[in-house]
N, CA, C and O atoms as a MOPAC input file, in Angstrom:
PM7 MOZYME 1SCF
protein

 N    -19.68700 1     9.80400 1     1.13400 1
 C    -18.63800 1     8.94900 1     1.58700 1
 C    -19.26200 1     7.82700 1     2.40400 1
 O    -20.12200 1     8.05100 1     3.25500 1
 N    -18.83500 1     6.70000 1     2.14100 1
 C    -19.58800 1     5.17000 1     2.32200 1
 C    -18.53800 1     4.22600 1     3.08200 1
 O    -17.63400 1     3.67500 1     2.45300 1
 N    -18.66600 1     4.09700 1     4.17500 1
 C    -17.32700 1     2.94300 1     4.65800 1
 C    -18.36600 1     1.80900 1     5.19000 1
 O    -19.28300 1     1.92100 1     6.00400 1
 N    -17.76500 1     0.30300 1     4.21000 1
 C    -18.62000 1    -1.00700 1     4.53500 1
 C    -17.46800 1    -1.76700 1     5.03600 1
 O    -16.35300 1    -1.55400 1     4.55800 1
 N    -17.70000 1    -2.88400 1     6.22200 1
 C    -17.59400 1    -3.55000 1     7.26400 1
 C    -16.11900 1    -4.48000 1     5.64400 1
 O    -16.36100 1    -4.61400 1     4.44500 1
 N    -15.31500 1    -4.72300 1     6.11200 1
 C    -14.50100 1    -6.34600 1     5.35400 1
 C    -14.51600 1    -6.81100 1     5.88300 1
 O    -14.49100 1    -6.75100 1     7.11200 1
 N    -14.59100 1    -7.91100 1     4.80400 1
 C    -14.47600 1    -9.37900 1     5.21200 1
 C    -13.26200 1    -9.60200 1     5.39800 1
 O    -12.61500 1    -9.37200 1     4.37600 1
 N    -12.57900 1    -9.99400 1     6.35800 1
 C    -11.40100 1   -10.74900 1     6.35900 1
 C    -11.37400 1   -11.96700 1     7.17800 1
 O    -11.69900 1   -12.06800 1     8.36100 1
 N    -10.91100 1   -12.94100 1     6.32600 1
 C    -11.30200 1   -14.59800 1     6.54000 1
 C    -12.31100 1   -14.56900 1     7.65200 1
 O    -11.86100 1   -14.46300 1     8.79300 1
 N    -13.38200 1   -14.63500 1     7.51400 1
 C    -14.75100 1   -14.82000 1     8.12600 1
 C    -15.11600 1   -13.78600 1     8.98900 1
 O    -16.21000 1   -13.85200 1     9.55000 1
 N    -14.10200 1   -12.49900 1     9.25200 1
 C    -14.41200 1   -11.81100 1    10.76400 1
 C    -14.70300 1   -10.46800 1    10.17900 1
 O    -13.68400 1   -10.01600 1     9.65700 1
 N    -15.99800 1    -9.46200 1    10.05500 1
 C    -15.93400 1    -8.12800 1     9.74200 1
 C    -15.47600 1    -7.61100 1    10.43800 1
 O    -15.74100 1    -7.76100 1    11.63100 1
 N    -14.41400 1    -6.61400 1     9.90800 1
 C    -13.48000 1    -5.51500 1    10.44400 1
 C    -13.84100 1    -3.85100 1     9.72200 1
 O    -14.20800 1    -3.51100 1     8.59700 1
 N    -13.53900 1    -3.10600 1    10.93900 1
 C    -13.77200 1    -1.94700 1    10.34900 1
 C    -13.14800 1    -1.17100 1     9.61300 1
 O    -11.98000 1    -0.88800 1     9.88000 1
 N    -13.62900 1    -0.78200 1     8.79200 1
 C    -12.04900 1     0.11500 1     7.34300 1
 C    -11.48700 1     1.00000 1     8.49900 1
 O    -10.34400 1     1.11600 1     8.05900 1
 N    -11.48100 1     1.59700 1     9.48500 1
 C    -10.80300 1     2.36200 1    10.07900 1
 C     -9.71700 1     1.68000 1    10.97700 1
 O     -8.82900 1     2.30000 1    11.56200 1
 N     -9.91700 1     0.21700 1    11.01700 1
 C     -9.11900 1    -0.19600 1    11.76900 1
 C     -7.51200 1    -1.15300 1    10.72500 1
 O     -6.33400 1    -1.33900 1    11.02900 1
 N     -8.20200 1    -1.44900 1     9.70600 1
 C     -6.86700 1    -1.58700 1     8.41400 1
 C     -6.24500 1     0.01100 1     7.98200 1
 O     -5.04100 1     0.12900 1     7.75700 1
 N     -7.04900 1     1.04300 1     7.90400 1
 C     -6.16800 1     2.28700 1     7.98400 1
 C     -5.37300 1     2.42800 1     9.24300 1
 O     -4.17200 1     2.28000 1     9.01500 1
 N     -5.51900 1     2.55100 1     9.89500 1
 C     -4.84300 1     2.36700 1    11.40400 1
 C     -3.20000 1     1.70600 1    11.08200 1
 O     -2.08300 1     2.21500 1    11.17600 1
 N     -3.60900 1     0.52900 1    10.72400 1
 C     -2.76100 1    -0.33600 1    10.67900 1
 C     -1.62200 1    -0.02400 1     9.14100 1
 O     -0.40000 1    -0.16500 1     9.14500 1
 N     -2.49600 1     0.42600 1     7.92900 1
 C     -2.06400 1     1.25200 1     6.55400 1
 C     -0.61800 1     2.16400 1     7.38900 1
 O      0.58400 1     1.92100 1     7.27800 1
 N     -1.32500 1     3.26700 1     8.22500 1
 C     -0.96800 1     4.44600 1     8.28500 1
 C      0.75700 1     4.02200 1     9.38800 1
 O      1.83700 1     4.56500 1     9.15800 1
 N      0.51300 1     2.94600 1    10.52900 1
 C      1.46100 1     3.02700 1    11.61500 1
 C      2.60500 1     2.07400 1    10.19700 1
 O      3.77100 1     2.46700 1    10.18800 1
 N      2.29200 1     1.08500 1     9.27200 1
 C      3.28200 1     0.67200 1     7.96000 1
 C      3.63100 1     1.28500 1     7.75800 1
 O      4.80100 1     1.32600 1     8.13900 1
 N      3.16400 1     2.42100 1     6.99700 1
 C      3.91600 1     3.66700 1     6.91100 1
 C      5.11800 1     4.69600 1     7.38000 1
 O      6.09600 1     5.28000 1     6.91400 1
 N      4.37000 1     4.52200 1     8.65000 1
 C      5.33600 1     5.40400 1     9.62300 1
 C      6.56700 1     4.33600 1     9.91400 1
 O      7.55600 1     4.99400 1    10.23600 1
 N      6.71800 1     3.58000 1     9.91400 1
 C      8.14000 1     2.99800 1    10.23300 1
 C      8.80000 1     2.99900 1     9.18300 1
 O      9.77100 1     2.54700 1     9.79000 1
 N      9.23600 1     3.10500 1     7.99100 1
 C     10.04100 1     3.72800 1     7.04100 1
 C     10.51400 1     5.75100 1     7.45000 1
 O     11.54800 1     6.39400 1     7.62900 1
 N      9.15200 1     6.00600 1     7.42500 1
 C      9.41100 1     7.32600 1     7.54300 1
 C      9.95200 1     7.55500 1     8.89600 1
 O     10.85200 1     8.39500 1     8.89100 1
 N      9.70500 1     7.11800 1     9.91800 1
 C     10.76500 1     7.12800 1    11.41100 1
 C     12.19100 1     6.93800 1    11.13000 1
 O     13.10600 1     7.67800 1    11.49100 1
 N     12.27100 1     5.88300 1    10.45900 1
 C     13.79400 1     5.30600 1    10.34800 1
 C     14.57500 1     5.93600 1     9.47300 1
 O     15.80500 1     5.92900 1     9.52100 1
 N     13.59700 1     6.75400 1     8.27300 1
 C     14.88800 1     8.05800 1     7.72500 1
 C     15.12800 1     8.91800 1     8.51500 1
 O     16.24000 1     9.44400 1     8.51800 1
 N     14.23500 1     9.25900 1     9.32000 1
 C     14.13500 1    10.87000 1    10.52700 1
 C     14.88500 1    10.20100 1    11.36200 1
 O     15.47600 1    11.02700 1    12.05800 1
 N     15.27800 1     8.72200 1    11.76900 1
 C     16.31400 1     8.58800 1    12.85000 1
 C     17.79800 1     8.74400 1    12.17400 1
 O     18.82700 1     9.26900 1    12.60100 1
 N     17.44300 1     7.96500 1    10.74400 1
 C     19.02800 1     8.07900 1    10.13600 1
 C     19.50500 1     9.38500 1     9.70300 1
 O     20.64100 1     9.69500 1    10.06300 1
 N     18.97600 1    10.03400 1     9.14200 1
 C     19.47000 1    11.60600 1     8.80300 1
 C     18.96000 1    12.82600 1     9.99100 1
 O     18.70300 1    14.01100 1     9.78100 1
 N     18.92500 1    12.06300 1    11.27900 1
 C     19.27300 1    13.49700 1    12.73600 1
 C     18.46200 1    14.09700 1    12.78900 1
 O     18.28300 1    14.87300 1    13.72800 1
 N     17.37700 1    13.92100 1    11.45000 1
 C     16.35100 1    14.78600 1    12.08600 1
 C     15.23100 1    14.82300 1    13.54900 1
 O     14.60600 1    15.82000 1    13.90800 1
 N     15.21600 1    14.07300 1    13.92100 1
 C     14.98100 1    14.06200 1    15.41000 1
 C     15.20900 1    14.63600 1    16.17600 1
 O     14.48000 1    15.10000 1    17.05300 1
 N     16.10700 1    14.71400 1    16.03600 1
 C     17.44000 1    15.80200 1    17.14300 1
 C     16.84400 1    17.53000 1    16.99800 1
 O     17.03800 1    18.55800 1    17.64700 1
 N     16.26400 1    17.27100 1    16.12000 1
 C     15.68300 1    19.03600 1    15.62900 1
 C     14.21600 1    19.48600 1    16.31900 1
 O     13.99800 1    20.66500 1    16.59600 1
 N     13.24000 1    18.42700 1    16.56600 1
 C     12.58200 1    18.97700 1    16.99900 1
 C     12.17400 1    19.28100 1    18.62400 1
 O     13.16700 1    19.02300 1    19.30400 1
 N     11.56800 1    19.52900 1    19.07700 1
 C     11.34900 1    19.80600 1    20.97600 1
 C     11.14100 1    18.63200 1    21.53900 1
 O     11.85000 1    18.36400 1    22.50900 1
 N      9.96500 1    17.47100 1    21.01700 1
 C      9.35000 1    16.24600 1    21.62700 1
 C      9.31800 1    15.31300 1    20.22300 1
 O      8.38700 1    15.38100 1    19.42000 1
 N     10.32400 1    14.55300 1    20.08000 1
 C     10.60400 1    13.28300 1    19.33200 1
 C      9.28100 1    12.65400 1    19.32500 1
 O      8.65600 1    12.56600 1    18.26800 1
 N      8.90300 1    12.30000 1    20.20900 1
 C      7.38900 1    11.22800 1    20.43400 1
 C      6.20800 1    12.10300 1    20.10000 1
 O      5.21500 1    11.77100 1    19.45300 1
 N      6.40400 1    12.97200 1    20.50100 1
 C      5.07000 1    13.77500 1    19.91400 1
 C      5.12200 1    14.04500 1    18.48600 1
 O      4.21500 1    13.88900 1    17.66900 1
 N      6.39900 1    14.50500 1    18.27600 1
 C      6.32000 1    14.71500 1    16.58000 1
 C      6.04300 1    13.45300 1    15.76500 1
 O      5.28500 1    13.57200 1    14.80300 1
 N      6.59500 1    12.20200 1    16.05500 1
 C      6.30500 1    11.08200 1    15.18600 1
 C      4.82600 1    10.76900 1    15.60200 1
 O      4.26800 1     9.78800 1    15.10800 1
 N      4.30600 1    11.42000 1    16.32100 1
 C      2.80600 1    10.98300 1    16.72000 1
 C      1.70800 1    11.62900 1    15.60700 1
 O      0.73500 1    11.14900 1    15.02700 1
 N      2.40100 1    13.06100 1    15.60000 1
 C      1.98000 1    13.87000 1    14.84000 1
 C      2.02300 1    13.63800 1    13.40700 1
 O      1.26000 1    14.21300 1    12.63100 1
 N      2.95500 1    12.75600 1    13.02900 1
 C      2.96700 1    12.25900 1    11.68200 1
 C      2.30500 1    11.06200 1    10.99200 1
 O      1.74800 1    10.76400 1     9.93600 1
 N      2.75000 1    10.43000 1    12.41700 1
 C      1.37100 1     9.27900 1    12.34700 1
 C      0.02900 1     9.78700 1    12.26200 1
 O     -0.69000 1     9.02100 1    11.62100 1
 N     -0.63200 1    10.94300 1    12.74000 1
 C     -1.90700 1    11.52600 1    12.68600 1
 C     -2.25200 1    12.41700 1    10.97000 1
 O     -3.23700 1    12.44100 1    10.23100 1
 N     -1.27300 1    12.86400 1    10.92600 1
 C     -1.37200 1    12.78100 1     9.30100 1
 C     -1.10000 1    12.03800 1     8.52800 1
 O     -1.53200 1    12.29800 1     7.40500 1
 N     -0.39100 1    10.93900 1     8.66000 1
 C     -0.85500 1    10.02700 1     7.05100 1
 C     -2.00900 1     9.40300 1     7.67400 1
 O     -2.89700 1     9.28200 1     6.83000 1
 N     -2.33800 1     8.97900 1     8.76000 1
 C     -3.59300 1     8.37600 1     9.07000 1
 C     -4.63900 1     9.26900 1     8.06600 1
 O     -5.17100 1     8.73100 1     7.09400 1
 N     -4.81600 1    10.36100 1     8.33400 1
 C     -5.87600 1    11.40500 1     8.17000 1
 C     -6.18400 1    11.63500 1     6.30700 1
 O     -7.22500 1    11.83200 1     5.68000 1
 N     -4.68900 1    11.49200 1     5.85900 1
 C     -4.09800 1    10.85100 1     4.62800 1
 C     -5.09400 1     9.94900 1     4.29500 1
 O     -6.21700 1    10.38000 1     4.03300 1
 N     -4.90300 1     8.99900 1     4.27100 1
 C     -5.00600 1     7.72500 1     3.97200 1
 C     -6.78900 1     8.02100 1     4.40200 1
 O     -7.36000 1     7.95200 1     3.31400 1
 N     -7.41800 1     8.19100 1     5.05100 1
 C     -8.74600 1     8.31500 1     5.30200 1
 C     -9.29600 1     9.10500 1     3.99000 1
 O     -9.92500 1     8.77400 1     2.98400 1
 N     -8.73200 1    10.34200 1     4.51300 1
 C     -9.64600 1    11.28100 1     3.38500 1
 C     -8.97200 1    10.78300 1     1.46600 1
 O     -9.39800 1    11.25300 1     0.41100 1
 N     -8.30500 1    10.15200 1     1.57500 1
 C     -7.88800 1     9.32400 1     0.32600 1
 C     -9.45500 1     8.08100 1    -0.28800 1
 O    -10.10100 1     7.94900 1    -1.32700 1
 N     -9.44100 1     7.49800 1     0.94800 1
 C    -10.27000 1     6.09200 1     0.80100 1
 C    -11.75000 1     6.85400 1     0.42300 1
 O    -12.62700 1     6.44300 1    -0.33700 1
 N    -11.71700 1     8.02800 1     1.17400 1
 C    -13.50300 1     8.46500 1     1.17300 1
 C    -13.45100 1     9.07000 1    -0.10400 1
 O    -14.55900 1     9.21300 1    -0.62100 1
 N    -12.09600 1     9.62700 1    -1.02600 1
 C    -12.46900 1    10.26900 1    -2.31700 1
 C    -12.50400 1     8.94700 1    -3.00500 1
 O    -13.34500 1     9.08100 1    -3.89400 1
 N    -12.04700 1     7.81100 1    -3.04400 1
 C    -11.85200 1     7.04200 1    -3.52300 1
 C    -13.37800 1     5.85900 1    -3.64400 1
 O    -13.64800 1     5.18500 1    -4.63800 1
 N    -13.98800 1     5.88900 1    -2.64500 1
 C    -15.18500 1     5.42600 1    -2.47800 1
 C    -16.67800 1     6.20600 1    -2.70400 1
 O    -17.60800 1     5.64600 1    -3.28500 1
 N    -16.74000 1     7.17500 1    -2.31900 1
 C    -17.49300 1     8.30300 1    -2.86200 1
 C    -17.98400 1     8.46500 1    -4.01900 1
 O    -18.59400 1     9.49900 1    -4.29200 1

């Protein structure tokens, strides 16, 4: 597994930091069904759980790119 620097318009950025950014896109669709259908209301810590979800598609999306590059 190989992660190289992008180019984006002249400035190298690190692939971990466009996953970052992949993964929190993500999560705002998936927040906004869990706010519209109550599921929120179900678990103990709201913020921790959407944190927790954010930490898996992040983790997602990583181990995706490294099968994908590999």
């Amino acid at each position: 597994m190989r992660y190289a620097e992008i180019d984006l318009l002249g400035v190298y950025v690190a692939p971990i930091a466009l996953m970052i950014v992949a993964a929190w896109l993500l999560l705002l669709p998936v927040r906004r069904l869990a706010e519209h259908f109550g599921l929120l209301r179900f678990v103990w810590h709201p913020a921790l759980f959407v944190f927790a979800v954010y930490t898996i598609l992040l983790s997602m999306i990583v181990l995706l790119a490294g099968r994908i590059t590999g």
